[in-house]
N, CA, C and O atoms as a MOPAC input file, in Angstrom:
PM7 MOZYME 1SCF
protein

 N    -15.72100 1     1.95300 1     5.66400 1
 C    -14.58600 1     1.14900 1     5.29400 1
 C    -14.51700 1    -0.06600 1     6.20700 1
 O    -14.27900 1     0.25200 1     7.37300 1
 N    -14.60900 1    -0.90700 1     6.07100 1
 C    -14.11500 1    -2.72600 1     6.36500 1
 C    -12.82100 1    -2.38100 1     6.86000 1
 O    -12.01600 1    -1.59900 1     6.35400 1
 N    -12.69100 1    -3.19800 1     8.13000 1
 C    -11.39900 1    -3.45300 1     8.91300 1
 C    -11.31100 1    -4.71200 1     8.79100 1
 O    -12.18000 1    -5.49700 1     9.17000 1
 N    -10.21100 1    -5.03100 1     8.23000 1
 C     -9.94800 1    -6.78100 1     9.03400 1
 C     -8.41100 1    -6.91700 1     9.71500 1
 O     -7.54900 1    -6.15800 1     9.27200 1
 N     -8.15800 1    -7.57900 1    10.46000 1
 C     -7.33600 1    -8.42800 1    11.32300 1
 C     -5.96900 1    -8.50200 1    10.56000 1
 O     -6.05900 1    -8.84800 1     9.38200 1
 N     -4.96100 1    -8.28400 1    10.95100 1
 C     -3.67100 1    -8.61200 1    10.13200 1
 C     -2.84500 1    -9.59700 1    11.09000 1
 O     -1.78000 1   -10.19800 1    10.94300 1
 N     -3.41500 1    -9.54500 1    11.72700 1
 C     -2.53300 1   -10.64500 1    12.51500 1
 C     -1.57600 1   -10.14800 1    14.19500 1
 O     -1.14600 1   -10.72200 1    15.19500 1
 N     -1.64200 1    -8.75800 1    13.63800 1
 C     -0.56500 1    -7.95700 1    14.61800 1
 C     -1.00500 1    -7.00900 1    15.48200 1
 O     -1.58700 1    -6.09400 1    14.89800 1
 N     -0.93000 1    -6.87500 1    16.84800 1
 C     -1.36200 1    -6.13100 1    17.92600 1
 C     -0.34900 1    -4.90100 1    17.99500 1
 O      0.81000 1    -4.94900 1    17.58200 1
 N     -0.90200 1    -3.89900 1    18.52200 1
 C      0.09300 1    -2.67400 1    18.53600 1
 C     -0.10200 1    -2.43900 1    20.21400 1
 O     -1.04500 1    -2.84200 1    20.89600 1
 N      0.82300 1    -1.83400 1    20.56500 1
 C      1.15900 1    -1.20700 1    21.93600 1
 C      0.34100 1     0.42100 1    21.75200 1
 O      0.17800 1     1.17900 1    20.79600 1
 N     -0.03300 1     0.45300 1    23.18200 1
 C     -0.67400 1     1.75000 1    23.39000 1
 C      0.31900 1     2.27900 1    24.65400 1
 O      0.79000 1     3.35500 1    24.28500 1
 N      0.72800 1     1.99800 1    25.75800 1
 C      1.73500 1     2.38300 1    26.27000 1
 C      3.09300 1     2.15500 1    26.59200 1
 O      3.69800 1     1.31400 1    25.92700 1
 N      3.74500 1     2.83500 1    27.60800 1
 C      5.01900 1     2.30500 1    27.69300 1
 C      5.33000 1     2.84100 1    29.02800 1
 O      5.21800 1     4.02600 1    29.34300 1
 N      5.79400 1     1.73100 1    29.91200 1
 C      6.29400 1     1.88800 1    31.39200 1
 C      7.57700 1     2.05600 1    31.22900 1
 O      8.34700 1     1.61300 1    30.37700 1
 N      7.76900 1     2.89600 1    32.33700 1
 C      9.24000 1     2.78700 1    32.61800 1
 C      9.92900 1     2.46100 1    34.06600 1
 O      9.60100 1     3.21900 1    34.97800 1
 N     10.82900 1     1.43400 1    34.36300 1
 C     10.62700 1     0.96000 1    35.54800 1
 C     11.72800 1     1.14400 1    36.13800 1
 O     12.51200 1     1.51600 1    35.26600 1
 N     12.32900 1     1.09100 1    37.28200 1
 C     13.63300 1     1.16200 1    37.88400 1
 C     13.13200 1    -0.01500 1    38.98900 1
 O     12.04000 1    -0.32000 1    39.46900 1
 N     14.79600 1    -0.61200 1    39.16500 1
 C     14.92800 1    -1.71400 1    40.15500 1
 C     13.16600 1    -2.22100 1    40.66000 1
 O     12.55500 1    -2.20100 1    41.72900 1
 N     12.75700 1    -2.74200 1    38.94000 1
 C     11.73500 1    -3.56300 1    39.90900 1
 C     10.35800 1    -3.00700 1    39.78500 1
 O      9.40300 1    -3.72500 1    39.48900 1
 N     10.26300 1    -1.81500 1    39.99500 1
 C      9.45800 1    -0.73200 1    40.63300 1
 C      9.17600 1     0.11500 1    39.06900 1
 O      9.92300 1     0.76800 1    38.34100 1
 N      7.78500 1    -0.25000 1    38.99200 1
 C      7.42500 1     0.42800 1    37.98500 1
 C      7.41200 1     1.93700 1    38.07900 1
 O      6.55800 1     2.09000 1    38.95300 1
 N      7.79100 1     3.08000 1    37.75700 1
 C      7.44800 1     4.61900 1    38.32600 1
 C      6.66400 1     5.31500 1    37.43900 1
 O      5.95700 1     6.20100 1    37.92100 1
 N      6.61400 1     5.07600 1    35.97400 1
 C      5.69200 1     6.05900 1    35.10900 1
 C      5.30100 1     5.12700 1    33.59100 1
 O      5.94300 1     4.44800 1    32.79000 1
 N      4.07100 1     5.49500 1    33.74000 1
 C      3.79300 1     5.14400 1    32.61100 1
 C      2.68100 1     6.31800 1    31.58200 1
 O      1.74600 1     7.10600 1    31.71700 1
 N      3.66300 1     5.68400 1    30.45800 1
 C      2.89500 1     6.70200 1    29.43000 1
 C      2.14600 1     6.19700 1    28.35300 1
 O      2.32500 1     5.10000 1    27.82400 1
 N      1.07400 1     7.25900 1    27.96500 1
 C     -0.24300 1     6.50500 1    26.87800 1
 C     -0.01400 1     7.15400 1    25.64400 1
 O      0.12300 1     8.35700 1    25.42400 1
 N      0.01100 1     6.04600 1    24.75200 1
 C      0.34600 1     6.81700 1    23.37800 1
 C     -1.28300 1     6.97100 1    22.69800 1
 O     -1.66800 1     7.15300 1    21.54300 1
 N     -1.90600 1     6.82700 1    23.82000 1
 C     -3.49500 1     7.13000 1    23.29700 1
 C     -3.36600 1     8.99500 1    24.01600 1
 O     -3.78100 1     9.96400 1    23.37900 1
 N     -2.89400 1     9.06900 1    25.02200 1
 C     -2.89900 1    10.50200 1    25.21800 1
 C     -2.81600 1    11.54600 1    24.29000 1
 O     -2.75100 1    11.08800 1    23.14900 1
 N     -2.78300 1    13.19700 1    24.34300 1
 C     -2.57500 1    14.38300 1    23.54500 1
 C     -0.74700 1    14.45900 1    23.97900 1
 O     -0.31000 1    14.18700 1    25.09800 1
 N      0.10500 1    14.89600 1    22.77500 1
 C      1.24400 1    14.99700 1    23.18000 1
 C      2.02500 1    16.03900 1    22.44300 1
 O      1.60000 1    16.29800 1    21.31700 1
 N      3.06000 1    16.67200 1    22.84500 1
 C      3.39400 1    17.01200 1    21.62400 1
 C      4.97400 1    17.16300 1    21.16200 1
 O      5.68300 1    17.05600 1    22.16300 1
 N      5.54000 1    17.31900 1    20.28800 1
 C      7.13800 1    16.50800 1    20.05400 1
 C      7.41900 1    17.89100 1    19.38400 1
 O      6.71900 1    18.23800 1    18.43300 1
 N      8.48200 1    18.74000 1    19.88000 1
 C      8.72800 1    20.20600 1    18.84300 1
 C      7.79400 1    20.76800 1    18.70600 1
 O      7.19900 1    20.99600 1    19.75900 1
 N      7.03200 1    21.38400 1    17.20100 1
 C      6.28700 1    21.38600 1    16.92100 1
 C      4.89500 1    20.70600 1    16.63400 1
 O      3.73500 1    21.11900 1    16.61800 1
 N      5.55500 1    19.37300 1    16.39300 1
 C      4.58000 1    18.62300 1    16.56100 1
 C      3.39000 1    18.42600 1    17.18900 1
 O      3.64000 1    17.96700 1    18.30300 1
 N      2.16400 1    18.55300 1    17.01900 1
 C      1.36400 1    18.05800 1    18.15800 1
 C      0.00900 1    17.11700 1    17.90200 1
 O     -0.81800 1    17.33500 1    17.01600 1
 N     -0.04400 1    15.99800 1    18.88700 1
 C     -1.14700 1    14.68800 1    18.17500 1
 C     -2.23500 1    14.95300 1    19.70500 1
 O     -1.95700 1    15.31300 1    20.84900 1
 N     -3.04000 1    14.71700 1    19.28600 1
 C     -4.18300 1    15.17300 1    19.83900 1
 C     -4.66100 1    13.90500 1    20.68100 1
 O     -3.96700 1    12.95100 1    20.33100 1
 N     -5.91700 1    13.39700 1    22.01200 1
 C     -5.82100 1    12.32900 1    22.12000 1
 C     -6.48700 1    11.51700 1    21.48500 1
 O     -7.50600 1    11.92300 1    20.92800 1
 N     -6.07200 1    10.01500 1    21.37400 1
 C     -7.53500 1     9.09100 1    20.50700 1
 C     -8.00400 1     7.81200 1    21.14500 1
 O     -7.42500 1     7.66500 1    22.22100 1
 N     -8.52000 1     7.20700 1    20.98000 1
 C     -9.19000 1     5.93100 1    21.49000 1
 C     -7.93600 1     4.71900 1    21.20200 1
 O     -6.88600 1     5.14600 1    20.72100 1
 N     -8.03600 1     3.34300 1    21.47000 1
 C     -7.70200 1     2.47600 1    20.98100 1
 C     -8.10100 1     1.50900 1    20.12100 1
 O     -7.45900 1     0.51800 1    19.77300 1
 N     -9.52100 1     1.94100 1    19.69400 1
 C    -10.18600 1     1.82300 1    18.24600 1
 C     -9.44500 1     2.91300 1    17.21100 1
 O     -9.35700 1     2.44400 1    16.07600 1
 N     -9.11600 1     3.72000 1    17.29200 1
 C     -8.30000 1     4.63200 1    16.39000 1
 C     -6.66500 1     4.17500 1    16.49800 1
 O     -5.88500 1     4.48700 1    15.59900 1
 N     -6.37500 1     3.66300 1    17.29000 1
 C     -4.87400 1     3.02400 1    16.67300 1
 C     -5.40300 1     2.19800 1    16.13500 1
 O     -5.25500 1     2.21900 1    14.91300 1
 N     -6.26900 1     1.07100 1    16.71500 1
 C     -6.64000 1    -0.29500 1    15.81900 1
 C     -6.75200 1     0.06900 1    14.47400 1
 O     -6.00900 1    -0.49200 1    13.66900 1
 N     -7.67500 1     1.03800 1    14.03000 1
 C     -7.66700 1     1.01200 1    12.53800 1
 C     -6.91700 1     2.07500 1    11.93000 1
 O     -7.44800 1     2.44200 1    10.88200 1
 N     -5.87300 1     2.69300 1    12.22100 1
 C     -4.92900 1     3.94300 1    11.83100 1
 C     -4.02800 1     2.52500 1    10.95100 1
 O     -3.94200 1     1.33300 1    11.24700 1
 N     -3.51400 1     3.25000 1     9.89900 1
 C     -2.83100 1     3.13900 1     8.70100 1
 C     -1.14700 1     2.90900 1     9.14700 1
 O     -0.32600 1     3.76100 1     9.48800 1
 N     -1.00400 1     1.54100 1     9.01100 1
 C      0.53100 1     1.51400 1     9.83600 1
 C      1.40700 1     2.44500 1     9.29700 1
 O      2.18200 1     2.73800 1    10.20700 1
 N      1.64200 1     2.95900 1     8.46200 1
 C      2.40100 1     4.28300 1     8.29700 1
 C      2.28700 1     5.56800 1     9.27800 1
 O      3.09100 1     6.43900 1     9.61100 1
 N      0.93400 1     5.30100 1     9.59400 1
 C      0.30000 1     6.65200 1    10.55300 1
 C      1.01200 1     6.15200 1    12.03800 1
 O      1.95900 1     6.70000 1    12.60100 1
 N      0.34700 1     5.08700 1    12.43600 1
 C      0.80500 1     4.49100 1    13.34700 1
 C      2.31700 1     4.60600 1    13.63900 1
 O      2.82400 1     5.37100 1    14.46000 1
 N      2.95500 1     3.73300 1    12.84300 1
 C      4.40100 1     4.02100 1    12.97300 1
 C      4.67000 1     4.93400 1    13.28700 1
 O      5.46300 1     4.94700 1    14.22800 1
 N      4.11000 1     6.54600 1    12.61400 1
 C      4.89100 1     7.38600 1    12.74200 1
 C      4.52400 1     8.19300 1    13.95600 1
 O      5.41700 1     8.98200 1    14.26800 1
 N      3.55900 1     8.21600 1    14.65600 1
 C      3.10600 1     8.38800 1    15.84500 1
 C      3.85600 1     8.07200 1    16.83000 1
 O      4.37300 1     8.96000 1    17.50600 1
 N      4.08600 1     6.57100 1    17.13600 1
 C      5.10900 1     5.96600 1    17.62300 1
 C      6.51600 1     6.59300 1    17.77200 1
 O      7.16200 1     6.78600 1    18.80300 1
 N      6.83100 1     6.86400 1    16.47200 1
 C      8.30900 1     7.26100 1    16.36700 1
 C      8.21100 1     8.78800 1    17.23200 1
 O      9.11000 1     9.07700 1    18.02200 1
 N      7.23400 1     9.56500 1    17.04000 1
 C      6.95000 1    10.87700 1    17.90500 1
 C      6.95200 1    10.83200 1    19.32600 1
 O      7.44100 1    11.63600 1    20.12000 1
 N      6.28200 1     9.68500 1    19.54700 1
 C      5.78800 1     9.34700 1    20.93200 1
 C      7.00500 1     9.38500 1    21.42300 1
 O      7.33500 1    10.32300 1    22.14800 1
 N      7.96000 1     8.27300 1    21.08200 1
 C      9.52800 1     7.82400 1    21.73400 1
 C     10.16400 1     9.04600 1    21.81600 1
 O     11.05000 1     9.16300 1    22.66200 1
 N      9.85500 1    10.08300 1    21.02400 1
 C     10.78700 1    11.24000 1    21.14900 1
 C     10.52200 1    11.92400 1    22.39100 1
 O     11.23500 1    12.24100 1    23.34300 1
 N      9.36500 1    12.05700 1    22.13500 1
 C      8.38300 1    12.67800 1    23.59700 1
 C      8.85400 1    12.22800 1    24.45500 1
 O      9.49300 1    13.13300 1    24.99200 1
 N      8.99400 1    11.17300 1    25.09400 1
 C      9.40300 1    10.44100 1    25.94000 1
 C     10.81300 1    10.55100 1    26.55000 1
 O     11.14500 1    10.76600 1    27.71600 1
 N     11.69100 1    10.30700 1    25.23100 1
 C     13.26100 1    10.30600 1    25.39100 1
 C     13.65600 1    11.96400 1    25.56200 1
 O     14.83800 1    12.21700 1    25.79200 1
 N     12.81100 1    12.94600 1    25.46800 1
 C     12.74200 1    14.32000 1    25.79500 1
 C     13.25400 1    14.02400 1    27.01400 1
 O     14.47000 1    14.07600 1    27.19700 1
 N     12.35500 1    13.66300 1    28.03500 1
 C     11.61400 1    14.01300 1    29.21700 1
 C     13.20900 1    12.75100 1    30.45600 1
 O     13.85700 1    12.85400 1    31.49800 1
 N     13.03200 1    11.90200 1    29.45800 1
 C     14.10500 1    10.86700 1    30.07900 1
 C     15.05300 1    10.88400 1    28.96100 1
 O     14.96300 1    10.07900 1    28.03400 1
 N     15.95500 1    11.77900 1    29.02800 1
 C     17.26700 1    11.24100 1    28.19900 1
 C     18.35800 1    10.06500 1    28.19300 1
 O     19.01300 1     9.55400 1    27.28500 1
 N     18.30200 1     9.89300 1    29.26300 1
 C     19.19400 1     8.42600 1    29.50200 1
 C     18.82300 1     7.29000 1    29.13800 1
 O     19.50800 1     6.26900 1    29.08000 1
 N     17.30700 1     7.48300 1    28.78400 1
 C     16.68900 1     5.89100 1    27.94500 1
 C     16.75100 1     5.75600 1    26.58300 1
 O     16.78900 1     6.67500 1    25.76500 1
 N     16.76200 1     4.42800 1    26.34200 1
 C     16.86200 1     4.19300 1    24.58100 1
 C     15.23900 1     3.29800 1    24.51200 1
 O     14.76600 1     2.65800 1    25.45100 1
 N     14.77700 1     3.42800 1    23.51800 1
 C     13.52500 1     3.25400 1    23.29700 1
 C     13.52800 1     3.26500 1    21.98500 1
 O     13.94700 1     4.12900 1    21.21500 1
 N     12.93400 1     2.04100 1    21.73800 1
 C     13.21800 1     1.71300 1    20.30500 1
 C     11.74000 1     1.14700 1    19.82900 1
 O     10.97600 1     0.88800 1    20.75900 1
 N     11.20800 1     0.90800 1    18.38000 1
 C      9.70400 1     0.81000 1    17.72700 1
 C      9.44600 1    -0.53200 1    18.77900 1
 O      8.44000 1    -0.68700 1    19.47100 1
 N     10.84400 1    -1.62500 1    18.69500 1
 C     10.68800 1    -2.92500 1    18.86100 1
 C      9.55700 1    -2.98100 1    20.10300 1
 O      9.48800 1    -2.31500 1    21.13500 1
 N      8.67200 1    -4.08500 1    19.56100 1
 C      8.03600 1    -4.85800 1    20.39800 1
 C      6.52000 1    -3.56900 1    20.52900 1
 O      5.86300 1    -3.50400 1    21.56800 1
 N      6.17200 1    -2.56700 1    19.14900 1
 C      5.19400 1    -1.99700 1    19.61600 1
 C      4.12400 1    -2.25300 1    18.23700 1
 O      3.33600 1    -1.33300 1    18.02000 1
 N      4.08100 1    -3.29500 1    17.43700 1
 C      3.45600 1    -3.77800 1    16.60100 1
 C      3.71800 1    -5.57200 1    17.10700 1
 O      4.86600 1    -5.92600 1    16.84100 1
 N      3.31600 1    -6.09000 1    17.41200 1
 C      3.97400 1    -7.63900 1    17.39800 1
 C      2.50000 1    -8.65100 1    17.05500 1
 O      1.32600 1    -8.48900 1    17.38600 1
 N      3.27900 1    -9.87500 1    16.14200 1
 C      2.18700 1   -10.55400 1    15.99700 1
 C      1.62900 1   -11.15200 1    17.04000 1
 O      2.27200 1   -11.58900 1    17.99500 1
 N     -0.18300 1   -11.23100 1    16.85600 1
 C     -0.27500 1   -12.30900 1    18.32900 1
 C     -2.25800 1   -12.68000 1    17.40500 1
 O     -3.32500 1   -12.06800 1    17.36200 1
 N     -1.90400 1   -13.55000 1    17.04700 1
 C     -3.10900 1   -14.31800 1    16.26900 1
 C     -4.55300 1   -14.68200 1    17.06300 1
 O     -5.65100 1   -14.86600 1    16.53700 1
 N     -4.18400 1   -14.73100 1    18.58300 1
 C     -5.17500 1   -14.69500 1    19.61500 1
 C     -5.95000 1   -13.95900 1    19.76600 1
 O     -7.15400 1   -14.20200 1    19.85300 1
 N     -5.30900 1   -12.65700 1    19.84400 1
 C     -5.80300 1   -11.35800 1    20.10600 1
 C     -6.51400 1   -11.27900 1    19.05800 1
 O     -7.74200 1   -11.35300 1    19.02200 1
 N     -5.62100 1   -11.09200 1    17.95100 1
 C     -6.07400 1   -10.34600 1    16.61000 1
 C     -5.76800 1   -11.60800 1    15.26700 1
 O     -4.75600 1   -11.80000 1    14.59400 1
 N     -6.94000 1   -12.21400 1    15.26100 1
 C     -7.10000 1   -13.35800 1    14.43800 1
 C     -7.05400 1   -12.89000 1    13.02100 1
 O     -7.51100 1   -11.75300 1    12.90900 1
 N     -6.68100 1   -13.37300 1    12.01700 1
 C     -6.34600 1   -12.99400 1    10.73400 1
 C     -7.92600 1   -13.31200 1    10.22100 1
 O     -8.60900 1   -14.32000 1    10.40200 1
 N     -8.17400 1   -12.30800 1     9.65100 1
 C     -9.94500 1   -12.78500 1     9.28600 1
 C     -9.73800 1   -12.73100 1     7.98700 1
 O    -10.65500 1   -12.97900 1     7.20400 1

């Protein structure tokens, strides 16, 4: 199957920082698992070409995972697909 370029870069992790001071960061390329849920680990050639539905919904797991572990944070999709034409040139 042919990949091409849409224009839009996706996020693979997410820091979390206090006053300044970065303290943890997490890989949504890692194995994780949300409830029952569980996603296994993958490359960042496998987000690149995962099916933004798939993607998305990974994402949305991931944040849960996350907001598990840190309840006091809000963490939202924003800013984990964003266009950037540099990176990822529309072919």
């Amino acid at each position: 199957m042919a990949y091409a370029n849409t224009g839009y870069q996706r996020a693979t992790t997410l820091t979390i920082s206090a006053n300044g001071n970065e303290d943890k960061t997490f890989s949504l390329l890692d194995a994780f698992t949300d409830g029952s849920d569980s996603y296994s680990a993958i490359t960042a050639t496998d987000i690149a070409q995962m099916v933004e539905t798939d993607y998305t919904a990974r994402v949305v797991k991931f944040i849960n995972y996350v907001t598990t572990q840190y309840p006091e944070l809000t963490v939202s999709l924003s800013g984990s697909r964003v266009e950037n034409l540099t990176v990822c040139p529309v072919g």
